[in-house]
N, CA, C, O and CB atoms as a CASP TS submission, in Angstrom:
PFRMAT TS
TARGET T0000
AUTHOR 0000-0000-0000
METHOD Language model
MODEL 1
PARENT N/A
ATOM      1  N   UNK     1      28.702  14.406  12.120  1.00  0.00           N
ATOM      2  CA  UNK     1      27.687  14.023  11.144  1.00  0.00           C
ATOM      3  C   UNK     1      26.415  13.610  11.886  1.00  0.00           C
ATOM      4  O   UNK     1      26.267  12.649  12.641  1.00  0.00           O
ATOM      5  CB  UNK     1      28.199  12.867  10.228  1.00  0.00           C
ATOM      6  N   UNK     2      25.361  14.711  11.444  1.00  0.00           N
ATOM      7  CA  UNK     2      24.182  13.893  11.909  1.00  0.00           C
ATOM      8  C   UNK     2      23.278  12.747  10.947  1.00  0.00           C
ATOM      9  O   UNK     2      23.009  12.660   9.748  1.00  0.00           O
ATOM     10  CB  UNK     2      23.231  14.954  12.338  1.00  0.00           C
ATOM     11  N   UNK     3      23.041  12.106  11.917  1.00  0.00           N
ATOM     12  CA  UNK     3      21.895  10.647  11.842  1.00  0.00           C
ATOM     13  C   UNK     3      20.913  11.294  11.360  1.00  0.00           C
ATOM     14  O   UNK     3      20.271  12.119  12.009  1.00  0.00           O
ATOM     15  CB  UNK     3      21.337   9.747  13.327  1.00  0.00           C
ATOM     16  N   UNK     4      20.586  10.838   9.587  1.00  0.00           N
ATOM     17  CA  UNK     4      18.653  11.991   9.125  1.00  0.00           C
ATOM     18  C   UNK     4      17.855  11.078  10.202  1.00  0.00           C
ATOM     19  O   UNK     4      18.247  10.078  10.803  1.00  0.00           O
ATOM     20  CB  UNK     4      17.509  11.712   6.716  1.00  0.00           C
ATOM     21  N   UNK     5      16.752  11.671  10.245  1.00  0.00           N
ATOM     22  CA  UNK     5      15.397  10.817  10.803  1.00  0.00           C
ATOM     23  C   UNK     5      14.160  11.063   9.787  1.00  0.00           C
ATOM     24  O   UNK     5      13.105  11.109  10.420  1.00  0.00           O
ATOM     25  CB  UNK     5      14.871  11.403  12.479  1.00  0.00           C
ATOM     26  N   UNK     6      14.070  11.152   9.065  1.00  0.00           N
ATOM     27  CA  UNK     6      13.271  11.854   7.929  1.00  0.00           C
ATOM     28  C   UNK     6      13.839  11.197   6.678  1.00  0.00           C
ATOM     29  O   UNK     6      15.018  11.543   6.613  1.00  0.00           O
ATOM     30  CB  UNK     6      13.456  13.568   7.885  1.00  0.00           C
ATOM     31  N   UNK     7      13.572  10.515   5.802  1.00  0.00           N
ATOM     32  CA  UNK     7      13.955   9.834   4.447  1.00  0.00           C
ATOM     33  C   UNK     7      13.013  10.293   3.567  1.00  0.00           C
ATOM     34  O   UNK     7      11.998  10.849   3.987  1.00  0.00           O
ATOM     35  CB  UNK     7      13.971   8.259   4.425  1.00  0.00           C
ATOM     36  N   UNK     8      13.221  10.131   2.398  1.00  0.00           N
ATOM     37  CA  UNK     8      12.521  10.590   1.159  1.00  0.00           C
ATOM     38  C   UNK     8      11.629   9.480   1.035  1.00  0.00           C
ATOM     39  O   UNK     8      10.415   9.570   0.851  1.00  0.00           O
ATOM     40  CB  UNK     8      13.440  10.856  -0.170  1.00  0.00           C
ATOM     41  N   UNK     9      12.093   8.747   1.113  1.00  0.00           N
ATOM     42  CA  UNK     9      11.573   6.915   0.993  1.00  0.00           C
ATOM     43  C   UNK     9      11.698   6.110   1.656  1.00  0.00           C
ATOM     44  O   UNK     9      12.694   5.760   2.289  1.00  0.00           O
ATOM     45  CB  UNK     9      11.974   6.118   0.191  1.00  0.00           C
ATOM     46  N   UNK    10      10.262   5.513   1.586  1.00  0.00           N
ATOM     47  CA  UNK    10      10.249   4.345   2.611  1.00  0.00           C
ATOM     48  C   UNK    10       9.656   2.805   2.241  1.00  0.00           C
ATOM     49  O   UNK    10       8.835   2.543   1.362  1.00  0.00           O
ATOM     50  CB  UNK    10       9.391   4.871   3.786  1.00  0.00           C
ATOM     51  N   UNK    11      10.241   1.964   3.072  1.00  0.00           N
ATOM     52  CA  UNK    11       9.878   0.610   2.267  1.00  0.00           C
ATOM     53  C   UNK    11       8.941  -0.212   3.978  1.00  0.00           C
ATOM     54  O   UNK    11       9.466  -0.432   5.070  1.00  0.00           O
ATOM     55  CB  UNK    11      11.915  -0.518   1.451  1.00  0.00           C
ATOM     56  N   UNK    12       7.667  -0.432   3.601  1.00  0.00           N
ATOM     57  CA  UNK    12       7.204  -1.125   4.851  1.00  0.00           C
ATOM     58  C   UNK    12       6.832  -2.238   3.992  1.00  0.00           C
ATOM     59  O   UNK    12       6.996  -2.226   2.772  1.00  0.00           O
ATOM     60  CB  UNK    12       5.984  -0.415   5.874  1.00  0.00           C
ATOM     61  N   UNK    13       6.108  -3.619   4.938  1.00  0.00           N
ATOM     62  CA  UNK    13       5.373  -4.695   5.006  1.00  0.00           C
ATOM     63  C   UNK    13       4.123  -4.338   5.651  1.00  0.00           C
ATOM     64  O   UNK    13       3.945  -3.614   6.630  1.00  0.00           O
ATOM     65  CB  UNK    13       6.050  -5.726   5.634  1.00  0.00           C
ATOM     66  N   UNK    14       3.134  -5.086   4.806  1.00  0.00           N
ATOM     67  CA  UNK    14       1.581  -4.640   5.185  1.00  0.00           C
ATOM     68  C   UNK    14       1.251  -5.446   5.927  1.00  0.00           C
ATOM     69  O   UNK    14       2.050  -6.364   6.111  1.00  0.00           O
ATOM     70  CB  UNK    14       0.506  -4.550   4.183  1.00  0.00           C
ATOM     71  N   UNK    15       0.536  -5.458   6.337  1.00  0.00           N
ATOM     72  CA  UNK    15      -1.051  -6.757   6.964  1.00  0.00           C
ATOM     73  C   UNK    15      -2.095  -6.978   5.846  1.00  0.00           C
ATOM     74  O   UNK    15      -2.162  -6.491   4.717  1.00  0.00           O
ATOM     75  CB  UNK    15      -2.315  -5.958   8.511  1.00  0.00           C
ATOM     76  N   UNK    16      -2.900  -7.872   6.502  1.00  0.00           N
ATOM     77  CA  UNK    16      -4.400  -7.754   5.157  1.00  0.00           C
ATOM     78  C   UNK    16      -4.886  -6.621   4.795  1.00  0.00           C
ATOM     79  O   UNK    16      -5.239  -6.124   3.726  1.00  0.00           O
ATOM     80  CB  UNK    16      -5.853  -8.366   5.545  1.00  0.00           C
ATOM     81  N   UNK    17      -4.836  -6.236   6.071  1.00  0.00           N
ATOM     82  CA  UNK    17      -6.005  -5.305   6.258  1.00  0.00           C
ATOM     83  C   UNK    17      -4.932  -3.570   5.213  1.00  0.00           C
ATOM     84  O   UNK    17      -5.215  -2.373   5.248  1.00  0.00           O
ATOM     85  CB  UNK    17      -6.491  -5.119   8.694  1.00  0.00           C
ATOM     86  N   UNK    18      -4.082  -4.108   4.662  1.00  0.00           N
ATOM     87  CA  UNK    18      -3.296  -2.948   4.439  1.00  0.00           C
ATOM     88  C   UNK    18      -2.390  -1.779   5.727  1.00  0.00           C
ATOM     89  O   UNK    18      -1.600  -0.960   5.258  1.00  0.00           O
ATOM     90  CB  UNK    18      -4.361  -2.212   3.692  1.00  0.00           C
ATOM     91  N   UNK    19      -2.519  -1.807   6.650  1.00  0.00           N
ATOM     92  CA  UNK    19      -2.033  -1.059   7.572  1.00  0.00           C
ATOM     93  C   UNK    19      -0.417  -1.850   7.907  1.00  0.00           C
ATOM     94  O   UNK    19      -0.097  -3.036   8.001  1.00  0.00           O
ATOM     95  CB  UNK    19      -3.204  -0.979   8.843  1.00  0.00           C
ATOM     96  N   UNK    20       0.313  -0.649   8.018  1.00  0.00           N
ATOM     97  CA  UNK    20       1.617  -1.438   8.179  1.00  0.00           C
ATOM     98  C   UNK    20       2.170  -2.467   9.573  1.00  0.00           C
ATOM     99  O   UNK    20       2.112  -2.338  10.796  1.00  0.00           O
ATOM    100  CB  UNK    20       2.602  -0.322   8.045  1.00  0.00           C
ATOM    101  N   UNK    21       2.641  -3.372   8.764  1.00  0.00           N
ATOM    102  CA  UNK    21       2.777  -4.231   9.915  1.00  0.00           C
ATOM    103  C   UNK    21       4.865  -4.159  10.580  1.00  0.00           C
ATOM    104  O   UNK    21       5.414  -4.165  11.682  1.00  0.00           O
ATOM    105  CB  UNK    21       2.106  -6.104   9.158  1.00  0.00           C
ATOM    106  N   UNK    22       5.276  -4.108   9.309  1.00  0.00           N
ATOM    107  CA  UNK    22       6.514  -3.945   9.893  1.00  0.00           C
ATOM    108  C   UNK    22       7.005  -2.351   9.176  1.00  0.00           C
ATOM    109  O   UNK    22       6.294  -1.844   8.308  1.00  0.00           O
ATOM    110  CB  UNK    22       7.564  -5.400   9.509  1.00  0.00           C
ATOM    111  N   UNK    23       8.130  -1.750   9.600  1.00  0.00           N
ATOM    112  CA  UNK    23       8.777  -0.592   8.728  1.00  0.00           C
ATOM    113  C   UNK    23      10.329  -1.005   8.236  1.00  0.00           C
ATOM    114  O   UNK    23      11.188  -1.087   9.114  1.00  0.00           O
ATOM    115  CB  UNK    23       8.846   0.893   9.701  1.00  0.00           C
ATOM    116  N   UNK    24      10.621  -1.214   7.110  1.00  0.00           N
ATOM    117  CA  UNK    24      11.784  -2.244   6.993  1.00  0.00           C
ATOM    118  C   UNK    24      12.751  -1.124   6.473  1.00  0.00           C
ATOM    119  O   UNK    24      13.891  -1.515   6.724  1.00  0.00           O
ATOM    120  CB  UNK    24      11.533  -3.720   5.868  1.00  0.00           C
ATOM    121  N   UNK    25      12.776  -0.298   6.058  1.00  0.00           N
ATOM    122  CA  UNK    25      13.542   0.556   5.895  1.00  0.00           C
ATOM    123  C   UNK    25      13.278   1.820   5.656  1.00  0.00           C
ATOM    124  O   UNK    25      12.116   1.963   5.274  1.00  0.00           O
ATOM    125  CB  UNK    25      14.120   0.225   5.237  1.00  0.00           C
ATOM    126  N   UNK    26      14.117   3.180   5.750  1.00  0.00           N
ATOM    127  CA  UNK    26      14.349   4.617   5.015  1.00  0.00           C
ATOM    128  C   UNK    26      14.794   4.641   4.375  1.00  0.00           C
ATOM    129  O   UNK    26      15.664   3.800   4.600  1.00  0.00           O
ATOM    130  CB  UNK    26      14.766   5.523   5.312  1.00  0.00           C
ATOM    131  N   UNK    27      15.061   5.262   2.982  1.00  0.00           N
ATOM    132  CA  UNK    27      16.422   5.897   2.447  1.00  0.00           C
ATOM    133  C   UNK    27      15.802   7.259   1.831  1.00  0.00           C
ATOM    134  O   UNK    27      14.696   7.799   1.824  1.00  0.00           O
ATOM    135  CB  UNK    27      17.333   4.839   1.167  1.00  0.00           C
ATOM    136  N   UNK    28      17.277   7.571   1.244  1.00  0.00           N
ATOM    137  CA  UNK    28      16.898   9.114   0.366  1.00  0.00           C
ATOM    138  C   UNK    28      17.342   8.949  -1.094  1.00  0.00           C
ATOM    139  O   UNK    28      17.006   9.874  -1.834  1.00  0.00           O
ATOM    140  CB  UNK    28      17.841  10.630   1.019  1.00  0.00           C
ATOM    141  N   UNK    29      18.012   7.973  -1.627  1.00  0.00           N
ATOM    142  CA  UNK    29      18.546   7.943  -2.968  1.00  0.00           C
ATOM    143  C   UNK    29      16.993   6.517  -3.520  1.00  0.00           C
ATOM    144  O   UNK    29      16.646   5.439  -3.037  1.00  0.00           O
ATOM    145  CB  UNK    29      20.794   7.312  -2.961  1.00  0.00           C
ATOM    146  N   UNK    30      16.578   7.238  -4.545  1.00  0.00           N
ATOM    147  CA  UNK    30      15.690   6.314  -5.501  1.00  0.00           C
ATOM    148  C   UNK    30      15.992   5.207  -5.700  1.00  0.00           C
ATOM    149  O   UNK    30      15.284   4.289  -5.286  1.00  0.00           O
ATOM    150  CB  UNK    30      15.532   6.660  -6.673  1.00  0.00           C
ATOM    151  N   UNK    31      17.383   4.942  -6.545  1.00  0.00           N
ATOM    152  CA  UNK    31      17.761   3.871  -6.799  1.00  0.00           C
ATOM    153  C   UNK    31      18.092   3.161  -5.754  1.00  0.00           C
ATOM    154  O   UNK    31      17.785   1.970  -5.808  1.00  0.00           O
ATOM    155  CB  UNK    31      18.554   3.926  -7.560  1.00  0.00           C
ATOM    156  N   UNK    32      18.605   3.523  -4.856  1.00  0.00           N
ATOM    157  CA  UNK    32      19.082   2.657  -3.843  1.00  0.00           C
ATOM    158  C   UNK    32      17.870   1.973  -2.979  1.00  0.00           C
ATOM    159  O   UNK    32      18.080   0.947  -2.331  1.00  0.00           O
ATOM    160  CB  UNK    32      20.041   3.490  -2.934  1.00  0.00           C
ATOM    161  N   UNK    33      16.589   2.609  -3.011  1.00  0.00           N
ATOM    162  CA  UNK    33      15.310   2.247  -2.957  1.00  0.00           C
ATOM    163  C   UNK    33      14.401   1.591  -3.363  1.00  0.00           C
ATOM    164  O   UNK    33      13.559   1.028  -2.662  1.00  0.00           O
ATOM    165  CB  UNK    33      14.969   2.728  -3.005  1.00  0.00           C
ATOM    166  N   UNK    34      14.482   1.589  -4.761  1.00  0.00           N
ATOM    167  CA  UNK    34      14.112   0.577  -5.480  1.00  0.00           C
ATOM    168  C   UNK    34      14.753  -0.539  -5.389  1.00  0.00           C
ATOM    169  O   UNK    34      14.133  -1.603  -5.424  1.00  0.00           O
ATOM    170  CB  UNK    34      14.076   0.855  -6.556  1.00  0.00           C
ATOM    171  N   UNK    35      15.952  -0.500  -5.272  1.00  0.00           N
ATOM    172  CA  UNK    35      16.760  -2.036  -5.393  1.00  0.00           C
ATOM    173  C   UNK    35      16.721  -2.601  -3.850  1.00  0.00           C
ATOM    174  O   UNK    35      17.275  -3.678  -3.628  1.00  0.00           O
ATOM    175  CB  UNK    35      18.660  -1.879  -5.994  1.00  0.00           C
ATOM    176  N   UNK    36      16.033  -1.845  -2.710  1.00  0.00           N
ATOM    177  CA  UNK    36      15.722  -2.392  -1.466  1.00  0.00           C
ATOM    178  C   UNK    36      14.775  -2.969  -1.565  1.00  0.00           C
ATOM    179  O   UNK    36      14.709  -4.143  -1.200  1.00  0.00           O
ATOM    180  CB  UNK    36      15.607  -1.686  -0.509  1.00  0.00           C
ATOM    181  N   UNK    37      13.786  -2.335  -2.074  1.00  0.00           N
ATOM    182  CA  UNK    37      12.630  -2.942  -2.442  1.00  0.00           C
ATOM    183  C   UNK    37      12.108  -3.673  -3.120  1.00  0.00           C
ATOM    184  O   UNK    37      10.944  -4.072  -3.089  1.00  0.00           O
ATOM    185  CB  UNK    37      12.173  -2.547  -2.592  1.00  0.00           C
ATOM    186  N   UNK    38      13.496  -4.081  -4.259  1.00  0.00           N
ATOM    187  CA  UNK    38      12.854  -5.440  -5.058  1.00  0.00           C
ATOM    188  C   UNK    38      13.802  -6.798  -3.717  1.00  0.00           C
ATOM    189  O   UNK    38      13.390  -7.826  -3.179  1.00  0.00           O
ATOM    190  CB  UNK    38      13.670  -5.538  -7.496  1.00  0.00           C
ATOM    191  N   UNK    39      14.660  -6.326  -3.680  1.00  0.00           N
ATOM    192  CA  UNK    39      15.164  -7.170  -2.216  1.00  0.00           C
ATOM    193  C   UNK    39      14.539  -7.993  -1.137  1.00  0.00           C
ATOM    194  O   UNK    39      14.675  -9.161  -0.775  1.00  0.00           O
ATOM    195  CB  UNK    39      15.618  -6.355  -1.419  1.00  0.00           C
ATOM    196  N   UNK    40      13.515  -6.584  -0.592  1.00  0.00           N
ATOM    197  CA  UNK    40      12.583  -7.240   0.155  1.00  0.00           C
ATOM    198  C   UNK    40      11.196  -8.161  -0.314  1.00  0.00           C
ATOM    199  O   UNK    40      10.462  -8.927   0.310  1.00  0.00           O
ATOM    200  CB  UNK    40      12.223  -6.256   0.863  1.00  0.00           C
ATOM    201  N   UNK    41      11.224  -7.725  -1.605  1.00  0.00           N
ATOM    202  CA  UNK    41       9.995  -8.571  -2.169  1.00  0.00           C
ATOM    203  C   UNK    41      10.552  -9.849  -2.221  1.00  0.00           C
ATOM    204  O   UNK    41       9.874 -10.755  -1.737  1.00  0.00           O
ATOM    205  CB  UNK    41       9.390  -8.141  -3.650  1.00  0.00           C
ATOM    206  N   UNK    42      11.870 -10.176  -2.805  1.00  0.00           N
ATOM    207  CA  UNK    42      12.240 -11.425  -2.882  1.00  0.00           C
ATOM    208  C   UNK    42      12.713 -12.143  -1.918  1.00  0.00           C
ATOM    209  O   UNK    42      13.105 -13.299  -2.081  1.00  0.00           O
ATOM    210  CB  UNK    42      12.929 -11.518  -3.637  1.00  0.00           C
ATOM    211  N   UNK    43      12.726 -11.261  -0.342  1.00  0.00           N
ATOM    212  CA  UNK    43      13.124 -12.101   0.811  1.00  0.00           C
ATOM    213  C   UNK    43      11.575 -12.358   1.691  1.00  0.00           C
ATOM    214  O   UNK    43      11.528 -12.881   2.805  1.00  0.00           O
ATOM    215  CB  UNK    43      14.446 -11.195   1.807  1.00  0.00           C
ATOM    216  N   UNK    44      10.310 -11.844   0.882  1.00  0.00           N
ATOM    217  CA  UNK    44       8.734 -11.904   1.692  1.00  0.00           C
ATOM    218  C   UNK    44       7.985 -12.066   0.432  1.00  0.00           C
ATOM    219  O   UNK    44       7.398 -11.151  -0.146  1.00  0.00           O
ATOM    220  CB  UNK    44       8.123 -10.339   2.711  1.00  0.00           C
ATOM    221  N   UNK    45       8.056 -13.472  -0.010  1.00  0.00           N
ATOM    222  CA  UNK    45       7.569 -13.259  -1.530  1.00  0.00           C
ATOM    223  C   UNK    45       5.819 -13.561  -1.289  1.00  0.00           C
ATOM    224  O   UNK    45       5.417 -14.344  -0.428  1.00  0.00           O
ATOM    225  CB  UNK    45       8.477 -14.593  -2.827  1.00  0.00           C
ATOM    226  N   UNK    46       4.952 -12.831  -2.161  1.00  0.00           N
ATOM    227  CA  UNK    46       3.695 -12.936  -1.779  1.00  0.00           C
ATOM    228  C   UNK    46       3.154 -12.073  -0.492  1.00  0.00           C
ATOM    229  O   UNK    46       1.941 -11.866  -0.471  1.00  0.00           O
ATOM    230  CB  UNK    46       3.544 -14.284  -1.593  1.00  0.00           C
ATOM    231  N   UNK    47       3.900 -11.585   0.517  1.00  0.00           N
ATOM    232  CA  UNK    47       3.834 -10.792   1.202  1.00  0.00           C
ATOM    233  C   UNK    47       3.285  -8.918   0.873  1.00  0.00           C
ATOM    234  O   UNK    47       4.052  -8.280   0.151  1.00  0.00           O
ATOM    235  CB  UNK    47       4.994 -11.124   1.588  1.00  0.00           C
ATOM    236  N   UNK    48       2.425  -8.415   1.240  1.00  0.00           N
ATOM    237  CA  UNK    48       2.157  -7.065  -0.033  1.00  0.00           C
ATOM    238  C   UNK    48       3.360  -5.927   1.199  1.00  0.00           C
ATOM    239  O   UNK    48       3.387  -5.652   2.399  1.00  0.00           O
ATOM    240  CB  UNK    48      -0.460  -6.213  -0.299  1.00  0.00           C
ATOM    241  N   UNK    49       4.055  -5.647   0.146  1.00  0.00           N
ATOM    242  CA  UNK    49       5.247  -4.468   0.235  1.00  0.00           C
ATOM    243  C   UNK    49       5.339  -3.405  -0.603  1.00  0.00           C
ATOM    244  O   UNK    49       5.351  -3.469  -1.833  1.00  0.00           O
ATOM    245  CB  UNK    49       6.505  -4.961   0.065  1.00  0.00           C
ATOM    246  N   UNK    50       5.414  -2.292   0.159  1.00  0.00           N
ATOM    247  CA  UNK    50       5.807  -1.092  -0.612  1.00  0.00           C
ATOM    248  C   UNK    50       6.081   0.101  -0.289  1.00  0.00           C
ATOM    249  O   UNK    50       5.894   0.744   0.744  1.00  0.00           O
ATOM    250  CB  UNK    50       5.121  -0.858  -1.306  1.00  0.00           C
ATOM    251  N   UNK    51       6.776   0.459  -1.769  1.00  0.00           N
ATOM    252  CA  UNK    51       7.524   1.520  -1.381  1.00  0.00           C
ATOM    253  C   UNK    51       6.711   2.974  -1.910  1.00  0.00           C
ATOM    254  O   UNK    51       6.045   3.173  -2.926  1.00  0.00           O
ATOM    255  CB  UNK    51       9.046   1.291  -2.012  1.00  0.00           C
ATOM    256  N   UNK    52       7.117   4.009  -0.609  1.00  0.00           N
ATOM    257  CA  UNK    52       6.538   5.130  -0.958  1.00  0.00           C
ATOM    258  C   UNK    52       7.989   6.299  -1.077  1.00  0.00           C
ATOM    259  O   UNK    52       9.218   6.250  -1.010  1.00  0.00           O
ATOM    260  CB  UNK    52       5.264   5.471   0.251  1.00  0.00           C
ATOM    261  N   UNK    53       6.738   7.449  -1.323  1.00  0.00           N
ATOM    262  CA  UNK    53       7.684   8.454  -1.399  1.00  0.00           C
ATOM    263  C   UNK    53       7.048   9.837  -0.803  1.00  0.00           C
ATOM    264  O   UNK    53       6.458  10.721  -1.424  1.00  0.00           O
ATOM    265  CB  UNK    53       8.154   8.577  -2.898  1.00  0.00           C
ATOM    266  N   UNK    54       7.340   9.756   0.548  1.00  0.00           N
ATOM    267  CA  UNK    54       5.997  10.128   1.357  1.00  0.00           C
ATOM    268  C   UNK    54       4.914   9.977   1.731  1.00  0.00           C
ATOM    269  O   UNK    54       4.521   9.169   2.571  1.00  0.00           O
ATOM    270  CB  UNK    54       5.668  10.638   1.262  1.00  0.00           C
ATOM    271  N   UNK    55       4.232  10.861   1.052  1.00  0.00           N
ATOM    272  CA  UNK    55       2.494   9.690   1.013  1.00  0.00           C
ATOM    273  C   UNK    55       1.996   9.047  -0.342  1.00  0.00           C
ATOM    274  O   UNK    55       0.941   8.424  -0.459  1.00  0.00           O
ATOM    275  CB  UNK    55       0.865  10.734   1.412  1.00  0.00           C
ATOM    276  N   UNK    56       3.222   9.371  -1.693  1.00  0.00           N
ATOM    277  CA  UNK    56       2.390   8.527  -2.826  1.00  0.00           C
ATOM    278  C   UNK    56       3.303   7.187  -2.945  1.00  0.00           C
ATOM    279  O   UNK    56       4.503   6.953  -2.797  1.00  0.00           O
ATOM    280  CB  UNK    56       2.251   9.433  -4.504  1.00  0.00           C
ATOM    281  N   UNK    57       2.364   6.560  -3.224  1.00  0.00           N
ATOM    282  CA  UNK    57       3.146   5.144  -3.380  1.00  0.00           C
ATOM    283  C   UNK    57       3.837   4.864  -4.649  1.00  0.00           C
ATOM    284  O   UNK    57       3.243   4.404  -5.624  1.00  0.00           O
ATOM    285  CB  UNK    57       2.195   3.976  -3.225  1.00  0.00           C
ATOM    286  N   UNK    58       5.011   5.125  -4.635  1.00  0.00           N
ATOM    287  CA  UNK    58       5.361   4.652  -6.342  1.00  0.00           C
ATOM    288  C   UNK    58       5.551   3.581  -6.225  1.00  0.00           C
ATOM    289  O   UNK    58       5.969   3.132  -7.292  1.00  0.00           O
ATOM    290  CB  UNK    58       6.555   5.175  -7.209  1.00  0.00           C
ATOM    291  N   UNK    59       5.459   2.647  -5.273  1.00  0.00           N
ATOM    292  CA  UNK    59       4.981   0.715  -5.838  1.00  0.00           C
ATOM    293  C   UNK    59       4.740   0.133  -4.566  1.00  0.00           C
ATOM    294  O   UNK    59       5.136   0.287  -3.411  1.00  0.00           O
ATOM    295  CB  UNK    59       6.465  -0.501  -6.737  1.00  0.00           C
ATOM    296  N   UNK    60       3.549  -0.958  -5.503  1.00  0.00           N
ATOM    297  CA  UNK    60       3.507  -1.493  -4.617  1.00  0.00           C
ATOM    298  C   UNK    60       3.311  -3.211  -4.822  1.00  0.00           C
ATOM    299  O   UNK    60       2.343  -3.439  -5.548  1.00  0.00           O
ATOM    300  CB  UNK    60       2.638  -0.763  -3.985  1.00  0.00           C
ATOM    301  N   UNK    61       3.876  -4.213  -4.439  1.00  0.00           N
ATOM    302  CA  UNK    61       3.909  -5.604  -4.832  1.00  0.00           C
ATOM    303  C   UNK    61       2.477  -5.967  -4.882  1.00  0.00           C
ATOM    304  O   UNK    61       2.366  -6.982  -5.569  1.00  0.00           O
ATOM    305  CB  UNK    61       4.744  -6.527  -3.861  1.00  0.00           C
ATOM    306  N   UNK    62       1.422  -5.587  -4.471  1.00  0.00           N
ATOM    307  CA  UNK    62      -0.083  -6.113  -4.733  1.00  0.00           C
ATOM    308  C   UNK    62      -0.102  -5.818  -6.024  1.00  0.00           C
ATOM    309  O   UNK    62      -0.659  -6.681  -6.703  1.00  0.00           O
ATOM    310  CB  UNK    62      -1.367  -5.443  -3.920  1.00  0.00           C
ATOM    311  N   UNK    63       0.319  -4.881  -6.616  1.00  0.00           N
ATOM    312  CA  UNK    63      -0.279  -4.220  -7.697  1.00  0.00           C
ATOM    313  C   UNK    63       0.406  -5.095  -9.128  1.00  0.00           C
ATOM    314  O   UNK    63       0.142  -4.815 -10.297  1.00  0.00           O
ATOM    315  CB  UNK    63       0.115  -2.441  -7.577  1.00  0.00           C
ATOM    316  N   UNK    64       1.353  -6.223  -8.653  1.00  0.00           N
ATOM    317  CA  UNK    64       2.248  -6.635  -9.825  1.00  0.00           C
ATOM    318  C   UNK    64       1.991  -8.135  -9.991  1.00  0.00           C
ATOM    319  O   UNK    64       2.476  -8.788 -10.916  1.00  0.00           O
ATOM    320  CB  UNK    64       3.879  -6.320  -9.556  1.00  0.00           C
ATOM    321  N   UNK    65       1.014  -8.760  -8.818  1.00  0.00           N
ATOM    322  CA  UNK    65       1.226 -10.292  -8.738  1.00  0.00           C
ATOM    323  C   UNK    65      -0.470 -10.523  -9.854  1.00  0.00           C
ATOM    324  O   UNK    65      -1.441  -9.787 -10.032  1.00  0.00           O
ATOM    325  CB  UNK    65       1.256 -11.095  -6.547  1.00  0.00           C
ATOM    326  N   UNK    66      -0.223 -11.449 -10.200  1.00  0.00           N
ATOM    327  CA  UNK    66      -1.181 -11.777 -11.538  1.00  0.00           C
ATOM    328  C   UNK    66      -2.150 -12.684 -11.281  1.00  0.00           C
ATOM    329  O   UNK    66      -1.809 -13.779 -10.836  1.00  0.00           O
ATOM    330  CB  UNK    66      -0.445 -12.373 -12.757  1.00  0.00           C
ATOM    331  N   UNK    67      -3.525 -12.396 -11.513  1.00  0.00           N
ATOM    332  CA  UNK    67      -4.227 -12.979 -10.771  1.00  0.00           C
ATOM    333  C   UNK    67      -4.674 -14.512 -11.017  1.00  0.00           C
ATOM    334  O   UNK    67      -5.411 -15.077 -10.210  1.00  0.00           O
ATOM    335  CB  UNK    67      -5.131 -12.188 -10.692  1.00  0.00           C
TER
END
């Protein structure tokens, strides 16, 4: 069995400046992606995280906190 290196999805941590600061995970299943990613929001709360799906972002925690 090979190891992918390539995921459908990815979950990083930003900086201010938006550029990624950490890469916290891959996966290839959606759901299992999303539920990483509400994970990591609640273990870096206020922190801006998100998840893509290549290059479009289907979320991102800036986009949900209320001003």
């Amino acid at each position: 069995m090979r190891t992918p290196r390539h995921f459908i999805y990815r979950i990083d941590r930003l900086d201010a400046d938006g550029e990624v600061l950490e890469h916290l995970a891959g996966i290839g299943n959606r759901e299992l992606a999303m539920a990483t990613y509400e994970a990591a929001c609640k273990l870096w709360p206020g922190e801006p995280i998100v998840l893509c799906q290549g290059a479009r972002v289907v979320t991102d925690s800036r986009k949900t906190r209320l001003a």
